[in-house]
TIGUMI-85919 format. One record per residue: residue number from 0; residue in three letters; x, y, z of N, C-alpha, C in turn. Coordinates in Angstrom, 1 decimal, always signed. Example, Ala and Ser with C-alpha at 12.3 -4.5 7.8 and 13.67 -1.06 7.14 Angstrom:
VOLUM   num   residu       nX       nY       nZ      caX      caY      caZ       cX       cY       cZ
VOLUM     0      ala    +13.2     -5.7     +7.8    +12.3     -4.5     +7.8    +13.2     -3.3     +7.8
VOLUM     1      ser    +12.8     -2.2     +7.1    +13.7     -1.1     +7.1    +12.9     +0.0     +7.9
end
This chain:
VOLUM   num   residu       nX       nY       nZ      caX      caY      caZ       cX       cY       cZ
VOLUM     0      unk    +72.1     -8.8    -35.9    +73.1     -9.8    -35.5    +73.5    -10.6    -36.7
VOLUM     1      unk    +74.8    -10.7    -36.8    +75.4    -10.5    -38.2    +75.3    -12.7    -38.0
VOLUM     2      unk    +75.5    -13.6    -39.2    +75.5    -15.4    -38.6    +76.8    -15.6    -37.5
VOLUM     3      unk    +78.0    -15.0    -37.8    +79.3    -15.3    -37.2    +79.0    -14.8    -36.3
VOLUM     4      unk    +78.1    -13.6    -35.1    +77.6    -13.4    -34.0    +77.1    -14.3    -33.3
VOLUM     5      unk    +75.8    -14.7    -34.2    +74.9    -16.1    -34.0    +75.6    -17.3    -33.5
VOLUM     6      unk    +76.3    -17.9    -34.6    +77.5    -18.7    -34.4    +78.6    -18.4    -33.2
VOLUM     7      unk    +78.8    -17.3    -32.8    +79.8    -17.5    -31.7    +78.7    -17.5    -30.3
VOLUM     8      unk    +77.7    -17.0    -30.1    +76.6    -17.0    -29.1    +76.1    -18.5    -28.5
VOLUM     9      unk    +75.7    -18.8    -29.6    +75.1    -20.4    -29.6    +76.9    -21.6    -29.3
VOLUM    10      unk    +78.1    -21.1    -29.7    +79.1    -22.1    -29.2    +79.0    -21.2    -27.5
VOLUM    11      unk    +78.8    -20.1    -27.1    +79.6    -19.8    -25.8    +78.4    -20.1    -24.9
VOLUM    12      unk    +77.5    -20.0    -25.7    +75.8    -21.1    -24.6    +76.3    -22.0    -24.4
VOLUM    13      unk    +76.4    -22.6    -25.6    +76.9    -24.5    -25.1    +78.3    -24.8    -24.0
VOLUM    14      unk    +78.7    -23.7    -24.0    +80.1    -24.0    -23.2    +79.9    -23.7    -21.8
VOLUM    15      unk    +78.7    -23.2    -21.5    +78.3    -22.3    -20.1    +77.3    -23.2    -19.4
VOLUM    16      unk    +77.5    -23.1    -17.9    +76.3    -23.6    -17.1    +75.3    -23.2    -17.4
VOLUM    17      unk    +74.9    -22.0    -17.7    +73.3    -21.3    -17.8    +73.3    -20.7    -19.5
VOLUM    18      unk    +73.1    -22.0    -20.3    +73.1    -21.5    -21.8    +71.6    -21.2    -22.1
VOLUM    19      unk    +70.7    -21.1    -21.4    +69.1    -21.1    -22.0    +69.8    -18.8    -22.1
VOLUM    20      unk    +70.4    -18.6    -20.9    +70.1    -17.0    -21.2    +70.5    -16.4    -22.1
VOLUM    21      unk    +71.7    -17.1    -23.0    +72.3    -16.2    -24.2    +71.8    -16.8    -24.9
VOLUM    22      unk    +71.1    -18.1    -25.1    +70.6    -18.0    -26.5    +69.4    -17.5    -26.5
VOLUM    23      unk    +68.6    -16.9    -25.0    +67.5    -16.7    -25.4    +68.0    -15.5    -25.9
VOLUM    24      unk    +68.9    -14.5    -25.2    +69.1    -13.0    -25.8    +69.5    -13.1    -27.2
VOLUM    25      unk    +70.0    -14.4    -27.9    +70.6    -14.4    -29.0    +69.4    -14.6    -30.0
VOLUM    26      unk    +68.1    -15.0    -29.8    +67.1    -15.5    -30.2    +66.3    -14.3    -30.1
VOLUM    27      unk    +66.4    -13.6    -29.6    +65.4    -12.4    -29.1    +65.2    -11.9    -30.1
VOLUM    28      unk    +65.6    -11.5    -31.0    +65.9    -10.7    -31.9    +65.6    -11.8    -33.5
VOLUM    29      unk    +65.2    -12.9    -33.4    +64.7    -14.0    -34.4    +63.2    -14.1    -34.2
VOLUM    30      unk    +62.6    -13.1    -35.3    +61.1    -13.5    -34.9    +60.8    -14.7    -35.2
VOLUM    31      unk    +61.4    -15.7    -36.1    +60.9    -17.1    -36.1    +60.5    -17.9    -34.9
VOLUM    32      unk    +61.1    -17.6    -34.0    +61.3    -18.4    -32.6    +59.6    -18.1    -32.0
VOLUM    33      unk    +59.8    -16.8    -31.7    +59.0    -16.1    -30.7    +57.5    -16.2    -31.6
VOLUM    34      unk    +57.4    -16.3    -33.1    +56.4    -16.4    -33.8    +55.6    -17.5    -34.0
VOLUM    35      unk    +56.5    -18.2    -34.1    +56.0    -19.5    -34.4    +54.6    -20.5    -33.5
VOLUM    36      unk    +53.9    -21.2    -34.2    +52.9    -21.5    -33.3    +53.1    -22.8    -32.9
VOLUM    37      unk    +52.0    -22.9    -31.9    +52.8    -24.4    -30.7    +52.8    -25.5    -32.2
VOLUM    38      unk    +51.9    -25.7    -32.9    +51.7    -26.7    -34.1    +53.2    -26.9    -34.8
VOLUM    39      unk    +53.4    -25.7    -34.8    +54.9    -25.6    -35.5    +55.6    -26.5    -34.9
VOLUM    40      unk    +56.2    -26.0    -33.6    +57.4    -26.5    -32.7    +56.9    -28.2    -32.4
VOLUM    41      unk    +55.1    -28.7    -32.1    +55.4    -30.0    -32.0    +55.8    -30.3    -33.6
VOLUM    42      unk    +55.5    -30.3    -34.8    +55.6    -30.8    -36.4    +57.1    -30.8    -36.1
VOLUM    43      unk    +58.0    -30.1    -35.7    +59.2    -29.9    -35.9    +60.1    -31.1    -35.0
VOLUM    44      unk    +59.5    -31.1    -34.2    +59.6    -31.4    -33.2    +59.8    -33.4    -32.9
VOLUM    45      unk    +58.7    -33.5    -33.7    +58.3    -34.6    -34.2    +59.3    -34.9    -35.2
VOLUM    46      unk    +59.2    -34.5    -36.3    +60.3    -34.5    -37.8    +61.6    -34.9    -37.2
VOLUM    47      unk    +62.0    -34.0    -36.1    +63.7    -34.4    -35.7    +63.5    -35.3    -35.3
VOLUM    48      unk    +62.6    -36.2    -34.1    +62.4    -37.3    -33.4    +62.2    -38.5    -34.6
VOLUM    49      unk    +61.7    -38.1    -35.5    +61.5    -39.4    -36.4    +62.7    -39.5    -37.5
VOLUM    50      unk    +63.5    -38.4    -37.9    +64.2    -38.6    -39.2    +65.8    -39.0    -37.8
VOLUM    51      unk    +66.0    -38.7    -36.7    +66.7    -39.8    -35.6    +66.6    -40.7    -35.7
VOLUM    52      unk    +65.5    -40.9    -35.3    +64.8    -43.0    -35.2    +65.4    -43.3    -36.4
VOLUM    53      unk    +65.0    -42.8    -37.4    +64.9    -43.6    -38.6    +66.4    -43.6    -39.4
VOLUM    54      unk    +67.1    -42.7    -39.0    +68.9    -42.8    -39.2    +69.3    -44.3    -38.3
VOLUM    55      unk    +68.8    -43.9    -36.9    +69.2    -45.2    -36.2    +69.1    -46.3    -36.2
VOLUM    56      unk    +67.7    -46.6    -36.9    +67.6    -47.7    -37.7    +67.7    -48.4    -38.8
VOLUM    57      unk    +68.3    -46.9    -40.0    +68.8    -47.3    -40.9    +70.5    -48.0    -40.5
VOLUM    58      unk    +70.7    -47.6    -39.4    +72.2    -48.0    -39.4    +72.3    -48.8    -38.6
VOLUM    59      unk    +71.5    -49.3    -37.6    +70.9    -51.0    -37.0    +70.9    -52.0    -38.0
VOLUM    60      unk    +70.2    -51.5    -39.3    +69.8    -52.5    -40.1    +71.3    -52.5    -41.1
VOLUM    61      unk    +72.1    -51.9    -40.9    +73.4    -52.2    -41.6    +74.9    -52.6    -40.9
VOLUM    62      unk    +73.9    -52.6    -39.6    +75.0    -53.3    -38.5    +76.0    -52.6    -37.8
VOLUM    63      unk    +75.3    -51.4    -38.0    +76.4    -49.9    -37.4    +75.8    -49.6    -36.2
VOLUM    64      unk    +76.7    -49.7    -35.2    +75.9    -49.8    -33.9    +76.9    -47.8    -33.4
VOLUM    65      unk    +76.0    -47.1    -33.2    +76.2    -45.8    -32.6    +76.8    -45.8    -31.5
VOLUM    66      unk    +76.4    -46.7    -30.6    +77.2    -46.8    -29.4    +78.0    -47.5    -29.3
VOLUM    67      unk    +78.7    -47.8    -30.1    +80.2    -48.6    -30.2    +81.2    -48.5    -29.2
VOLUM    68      unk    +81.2    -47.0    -28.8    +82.5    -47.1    -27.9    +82.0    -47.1    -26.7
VOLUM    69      unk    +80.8    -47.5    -26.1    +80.2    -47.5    -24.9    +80.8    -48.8    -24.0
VOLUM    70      unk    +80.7    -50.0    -24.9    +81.7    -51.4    -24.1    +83.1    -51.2    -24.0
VOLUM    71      unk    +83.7    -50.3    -25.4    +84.8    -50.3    -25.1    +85.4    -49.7    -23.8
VOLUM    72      unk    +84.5    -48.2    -23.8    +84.9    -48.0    -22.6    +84.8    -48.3    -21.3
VOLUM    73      unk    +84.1    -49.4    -20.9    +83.4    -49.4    -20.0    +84.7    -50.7    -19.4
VOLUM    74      unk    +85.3    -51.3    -20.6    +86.3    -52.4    -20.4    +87.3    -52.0    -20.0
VOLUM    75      unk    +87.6    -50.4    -20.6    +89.2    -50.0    -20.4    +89.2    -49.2    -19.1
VOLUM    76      unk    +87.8    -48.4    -19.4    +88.3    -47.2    -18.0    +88.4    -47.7    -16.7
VOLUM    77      unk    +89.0    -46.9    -16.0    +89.4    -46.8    -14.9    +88.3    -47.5    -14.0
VOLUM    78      unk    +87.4    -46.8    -13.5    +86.1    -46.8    -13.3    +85.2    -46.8    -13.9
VOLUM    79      unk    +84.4    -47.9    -14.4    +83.2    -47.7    -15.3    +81.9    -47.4    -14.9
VOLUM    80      unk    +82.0    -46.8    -13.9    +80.9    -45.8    -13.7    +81.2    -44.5    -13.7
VOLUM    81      unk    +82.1    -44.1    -14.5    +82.1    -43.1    -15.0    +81.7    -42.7    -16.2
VOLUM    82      unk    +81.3    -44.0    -16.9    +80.6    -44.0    -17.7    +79.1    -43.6    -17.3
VOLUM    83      unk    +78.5    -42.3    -18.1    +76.7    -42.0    -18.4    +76.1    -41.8    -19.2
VOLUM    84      unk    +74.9    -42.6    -19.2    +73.8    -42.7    -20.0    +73.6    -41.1    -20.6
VOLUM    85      unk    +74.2    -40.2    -19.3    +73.8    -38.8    -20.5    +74.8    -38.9    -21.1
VOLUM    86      unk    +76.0    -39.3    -21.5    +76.6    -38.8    -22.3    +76.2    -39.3    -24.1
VOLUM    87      unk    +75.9    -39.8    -24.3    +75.2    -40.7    -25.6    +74.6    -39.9    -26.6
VOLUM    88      unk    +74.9    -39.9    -27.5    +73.9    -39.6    -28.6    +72.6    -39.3    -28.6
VOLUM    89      unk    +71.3    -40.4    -27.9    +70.2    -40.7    -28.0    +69.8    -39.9    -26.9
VOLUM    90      unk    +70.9    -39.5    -25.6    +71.0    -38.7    -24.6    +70.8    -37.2    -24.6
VOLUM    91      unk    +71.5    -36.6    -25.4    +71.3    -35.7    -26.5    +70.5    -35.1    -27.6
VOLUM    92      unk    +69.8    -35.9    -28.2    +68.7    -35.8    -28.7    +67.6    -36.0    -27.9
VOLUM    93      unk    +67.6    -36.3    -27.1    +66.9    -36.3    -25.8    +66.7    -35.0    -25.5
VOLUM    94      unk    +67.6    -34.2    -25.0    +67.9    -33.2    -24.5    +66.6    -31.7    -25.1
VOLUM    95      unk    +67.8    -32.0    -26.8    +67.3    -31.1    -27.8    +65.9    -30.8    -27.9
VOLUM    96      unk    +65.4    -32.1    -27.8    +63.8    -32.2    -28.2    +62.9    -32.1    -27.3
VOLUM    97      unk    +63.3    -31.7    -25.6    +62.8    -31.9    -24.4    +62.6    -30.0    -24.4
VOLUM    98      unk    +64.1    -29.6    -24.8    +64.1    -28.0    -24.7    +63.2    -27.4    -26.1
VOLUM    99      unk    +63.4    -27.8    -27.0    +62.5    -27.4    -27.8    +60.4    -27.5    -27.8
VOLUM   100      unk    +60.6    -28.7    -27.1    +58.9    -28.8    -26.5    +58.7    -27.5    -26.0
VOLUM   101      unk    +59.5    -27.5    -24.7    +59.4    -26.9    -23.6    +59.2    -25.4    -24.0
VOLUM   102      unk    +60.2    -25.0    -25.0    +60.2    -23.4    -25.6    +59.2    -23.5    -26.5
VOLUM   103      unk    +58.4    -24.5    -27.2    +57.0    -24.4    -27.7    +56.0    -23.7    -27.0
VOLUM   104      unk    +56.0    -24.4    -25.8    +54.7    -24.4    -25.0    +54.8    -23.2    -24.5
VOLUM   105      unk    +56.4    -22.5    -24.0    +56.6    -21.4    -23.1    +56.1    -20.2    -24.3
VOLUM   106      unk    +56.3    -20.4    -25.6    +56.6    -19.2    -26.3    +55.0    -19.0    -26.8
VOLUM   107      unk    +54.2    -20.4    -26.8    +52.8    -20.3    -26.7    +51.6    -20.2    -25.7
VOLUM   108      unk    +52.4    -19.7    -24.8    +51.1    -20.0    -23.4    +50.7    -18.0    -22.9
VOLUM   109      unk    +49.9    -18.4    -22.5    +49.2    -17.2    -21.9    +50.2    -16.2    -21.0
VOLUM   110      unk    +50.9    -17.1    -20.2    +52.0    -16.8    -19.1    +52.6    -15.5    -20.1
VOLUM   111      unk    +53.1    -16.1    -20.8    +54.0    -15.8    -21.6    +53.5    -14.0    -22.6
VOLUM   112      unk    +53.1    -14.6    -23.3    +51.8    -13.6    -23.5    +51.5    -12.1    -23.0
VOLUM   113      unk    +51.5    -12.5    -21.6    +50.7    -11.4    -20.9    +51.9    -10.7    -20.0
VOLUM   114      unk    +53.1    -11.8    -19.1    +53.9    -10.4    -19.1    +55.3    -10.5    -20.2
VOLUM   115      unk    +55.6    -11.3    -20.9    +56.5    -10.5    -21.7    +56.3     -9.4    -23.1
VOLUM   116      unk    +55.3    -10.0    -23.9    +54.7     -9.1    -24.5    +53.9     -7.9    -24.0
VOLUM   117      unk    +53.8     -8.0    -23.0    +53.1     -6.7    -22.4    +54.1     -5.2    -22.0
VOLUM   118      unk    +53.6     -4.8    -21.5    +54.1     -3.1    -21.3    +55.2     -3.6    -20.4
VOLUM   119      unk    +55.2     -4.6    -19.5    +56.7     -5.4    -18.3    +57.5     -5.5    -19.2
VOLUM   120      unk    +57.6     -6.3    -20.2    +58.5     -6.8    -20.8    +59.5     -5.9    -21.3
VOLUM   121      unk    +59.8     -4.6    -21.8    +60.7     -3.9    -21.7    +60.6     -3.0    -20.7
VOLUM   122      unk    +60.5     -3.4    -19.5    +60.7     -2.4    -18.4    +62.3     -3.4    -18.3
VOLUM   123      unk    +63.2     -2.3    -18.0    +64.9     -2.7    -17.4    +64.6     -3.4    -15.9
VOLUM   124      unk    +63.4     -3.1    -15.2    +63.6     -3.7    -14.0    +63.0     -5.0    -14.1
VOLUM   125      unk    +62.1     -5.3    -14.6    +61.0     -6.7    -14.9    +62.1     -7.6    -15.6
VOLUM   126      unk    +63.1     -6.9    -16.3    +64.2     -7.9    -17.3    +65.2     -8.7    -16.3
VOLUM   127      unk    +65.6     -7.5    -15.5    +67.1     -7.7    -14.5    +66.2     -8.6    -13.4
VOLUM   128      unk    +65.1     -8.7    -13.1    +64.4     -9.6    -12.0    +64.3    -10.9    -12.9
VOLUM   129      unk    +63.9    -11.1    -13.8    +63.5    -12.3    -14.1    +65.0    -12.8    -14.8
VOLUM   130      unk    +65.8    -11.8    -15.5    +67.0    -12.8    -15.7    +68.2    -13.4    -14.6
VOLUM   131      unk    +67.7    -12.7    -13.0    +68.2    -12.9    -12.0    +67.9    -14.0    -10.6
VOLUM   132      unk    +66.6    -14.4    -11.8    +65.4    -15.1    -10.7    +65.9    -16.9    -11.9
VOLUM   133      unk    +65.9    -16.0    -13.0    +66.2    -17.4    -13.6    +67.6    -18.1    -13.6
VOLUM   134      unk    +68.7    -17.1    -13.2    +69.7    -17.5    -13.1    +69.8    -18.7    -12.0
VOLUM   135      unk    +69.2    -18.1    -11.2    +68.9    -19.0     -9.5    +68.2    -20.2     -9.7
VOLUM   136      unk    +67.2    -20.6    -10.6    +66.2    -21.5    -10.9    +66.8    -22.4    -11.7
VOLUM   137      unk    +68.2    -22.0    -12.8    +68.9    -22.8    -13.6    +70.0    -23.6    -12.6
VOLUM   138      unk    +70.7    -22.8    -11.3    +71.3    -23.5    -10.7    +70.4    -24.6    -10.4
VOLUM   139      unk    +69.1    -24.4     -9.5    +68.4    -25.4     -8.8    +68.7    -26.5     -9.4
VOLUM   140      unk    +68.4    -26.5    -10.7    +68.0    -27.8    -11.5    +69.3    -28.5    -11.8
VOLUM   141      unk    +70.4    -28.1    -11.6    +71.4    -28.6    -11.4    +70.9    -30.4    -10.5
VOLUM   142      unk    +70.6    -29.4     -9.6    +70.5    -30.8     -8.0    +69.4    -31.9     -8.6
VOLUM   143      unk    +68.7    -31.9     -9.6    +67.7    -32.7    -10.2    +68.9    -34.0    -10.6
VOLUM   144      unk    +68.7    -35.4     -9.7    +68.9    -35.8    -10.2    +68.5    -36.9    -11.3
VOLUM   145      unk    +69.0    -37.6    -12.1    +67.6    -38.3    -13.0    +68.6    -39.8    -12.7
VOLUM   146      unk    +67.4    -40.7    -12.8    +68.1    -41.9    -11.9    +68.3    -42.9    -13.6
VOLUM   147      unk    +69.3    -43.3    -13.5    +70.1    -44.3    -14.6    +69.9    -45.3    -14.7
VOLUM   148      unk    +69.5    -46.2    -13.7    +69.3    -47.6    -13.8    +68.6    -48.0    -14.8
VOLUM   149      unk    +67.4    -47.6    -15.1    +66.4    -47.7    -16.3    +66.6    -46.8    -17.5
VOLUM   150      unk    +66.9    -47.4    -18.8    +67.3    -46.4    -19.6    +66.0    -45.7    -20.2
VOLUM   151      unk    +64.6    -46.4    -20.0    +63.6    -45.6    -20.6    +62.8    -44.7    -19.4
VOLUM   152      unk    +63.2    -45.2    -18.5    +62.7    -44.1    -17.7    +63.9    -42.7    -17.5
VOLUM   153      unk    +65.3    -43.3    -17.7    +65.9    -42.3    -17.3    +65.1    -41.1    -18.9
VOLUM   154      unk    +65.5    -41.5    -20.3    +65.6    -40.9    -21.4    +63.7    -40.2    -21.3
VOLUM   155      unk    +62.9    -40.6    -20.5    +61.6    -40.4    -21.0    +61.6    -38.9    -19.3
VOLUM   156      unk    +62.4    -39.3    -17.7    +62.8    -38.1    -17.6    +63.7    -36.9    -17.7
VOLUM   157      unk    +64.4    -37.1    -18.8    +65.2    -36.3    -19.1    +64.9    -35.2    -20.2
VOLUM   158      unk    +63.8    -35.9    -21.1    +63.0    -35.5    -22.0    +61.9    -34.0    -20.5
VOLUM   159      unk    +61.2    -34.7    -19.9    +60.6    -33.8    -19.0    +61.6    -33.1    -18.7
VOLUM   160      unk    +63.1    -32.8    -17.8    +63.5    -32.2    -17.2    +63.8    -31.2    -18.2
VOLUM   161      unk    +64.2    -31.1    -19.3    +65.0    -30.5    -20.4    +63.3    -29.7    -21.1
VOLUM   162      unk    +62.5    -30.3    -21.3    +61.5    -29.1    -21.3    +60.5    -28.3    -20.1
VOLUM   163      unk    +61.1    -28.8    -19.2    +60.2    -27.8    -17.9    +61.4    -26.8    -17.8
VOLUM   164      unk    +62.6    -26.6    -17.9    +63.3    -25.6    -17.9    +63.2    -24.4    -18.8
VOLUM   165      unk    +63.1    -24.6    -20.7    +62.7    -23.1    -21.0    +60.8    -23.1    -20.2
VOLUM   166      unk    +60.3    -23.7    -19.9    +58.9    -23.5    -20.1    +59.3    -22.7    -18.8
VOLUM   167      unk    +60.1    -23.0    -17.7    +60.5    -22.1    -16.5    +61.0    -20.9    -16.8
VOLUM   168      unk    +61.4    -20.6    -17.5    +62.5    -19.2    -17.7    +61.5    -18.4    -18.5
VOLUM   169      unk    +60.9    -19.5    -19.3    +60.4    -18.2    -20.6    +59.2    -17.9    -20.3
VOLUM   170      unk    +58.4    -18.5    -19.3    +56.8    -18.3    -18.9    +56.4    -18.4    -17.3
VOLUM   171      unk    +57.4    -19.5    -16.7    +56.9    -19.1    -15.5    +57.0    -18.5    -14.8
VOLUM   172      unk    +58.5    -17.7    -14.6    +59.5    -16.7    -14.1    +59.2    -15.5    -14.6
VOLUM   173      unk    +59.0    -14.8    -15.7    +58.3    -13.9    -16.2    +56.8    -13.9    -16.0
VOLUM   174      unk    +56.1    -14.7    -15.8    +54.5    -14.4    -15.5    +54.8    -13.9    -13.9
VOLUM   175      unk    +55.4    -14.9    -12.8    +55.5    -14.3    -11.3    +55.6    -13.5    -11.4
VOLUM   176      unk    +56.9    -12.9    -12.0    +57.1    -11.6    -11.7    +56.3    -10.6    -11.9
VOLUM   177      unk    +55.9    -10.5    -13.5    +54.9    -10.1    -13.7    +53.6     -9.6    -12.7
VOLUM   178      unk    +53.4    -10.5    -12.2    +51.9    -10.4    -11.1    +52.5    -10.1     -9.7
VOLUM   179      unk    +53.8     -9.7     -9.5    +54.8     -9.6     -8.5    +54.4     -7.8     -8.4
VOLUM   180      unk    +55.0     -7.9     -9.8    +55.5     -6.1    -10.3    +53.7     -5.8    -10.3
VOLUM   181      unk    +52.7     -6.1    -10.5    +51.2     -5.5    -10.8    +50.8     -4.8     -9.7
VOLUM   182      unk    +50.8     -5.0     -8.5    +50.2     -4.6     -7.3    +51.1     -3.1     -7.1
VOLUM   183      unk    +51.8     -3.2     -7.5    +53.3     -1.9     -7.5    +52.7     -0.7     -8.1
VOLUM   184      unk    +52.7     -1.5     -9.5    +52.3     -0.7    -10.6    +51.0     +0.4    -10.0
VOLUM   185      unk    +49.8     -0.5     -9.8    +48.6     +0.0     -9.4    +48.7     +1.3     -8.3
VOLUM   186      unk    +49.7     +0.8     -7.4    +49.7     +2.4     -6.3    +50.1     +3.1     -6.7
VOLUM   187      unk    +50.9     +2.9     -7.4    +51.8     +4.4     -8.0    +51.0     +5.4     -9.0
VOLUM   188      unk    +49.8     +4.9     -9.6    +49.1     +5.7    -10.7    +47.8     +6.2     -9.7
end
């Protein structure tokens, strides 16, 4: 997969309701991702979370407030509750670093492990089951709502909701199945 492939994959994820599936297929094929150890993804993981903070407060301390146009809009619009706390910057980095945990832990756990690296993981039917089980599991999470009133509770679960999703697609939904498809396997031989 040539970068301008990469690059158009990763924009038509971000533009789709269920972008965990094309970048995972777009990733599939990046042994960095899939190699890497849980140590790695928290160090990294950490690094983004701190070299953020530490932008944000280099620009606190120069009087550059990020959320600038948050009063303004909140004066002009229509409805100012259409203003949201997810839309924000810090909302967003939220996000990033909630899915990145989450694909740490999925790409390091046993789940994971045993049925995608295993003899399942390129069966065409074990693929089309779990990318059709996850399809279903991405809408659910739609209905999750995360409550706003509180900005550190909202940002601390938003951080959870954004990493129990790959840890769902990439280890939990693939291990079911997994142990779904085993008992099958066994009569047939």
């Amino acid at each position: 997969m040539s970068v301008e492939e990469l690059k158009g994959t990763v924009i038509i994820s971000v533009s789709f309701q269920s972008p965990g599936m094309l970048v995972a297929e777009a990733f599939e094929h990046t042994p960095g991702i899939q190699t890497a150890s849980l140590s790695m993804y928290l160090k990294t993981n950490l690094f983004l979370f701190l070299f953020a903070l530490g932008f944000y407060l280099l620009l606190r301390l120069l009087d550059i407030d990020l959320l600038w146009s948050v009063p303004i809009a909140k004066k002009w619009c229509a409805n100012p509750d259409w203003i949201h706390i997810d839309t924000t910057p810090f909302a967003g980095l939220v996000r990033n670093l909630g899915v990145l945990f989450g694909l740490g832990f999925a790409v390091n756990s046993e789940m994971f492990l045993m049925s995608c690296r295993g003899e399942n993981g390129y069966k065409p039917s074990f693929r089309l089951l779990c990318a059709i089980t996850s399809l279903t599991t991405l809408q659910l999470y739609r209905f999750i709502k995360i409550p706003t009133h509180t900005e550190h509770l909202f940002y601390m679960l938003s951080f959870c909701k954004s990493a129990s999703i790959p840890l769902t697609v990439v280890a939990l939904i693939p291990y079911c199945i997994h142990m779904l498809m085993k008992p099958s396997e066994k009569k047939m031989k």
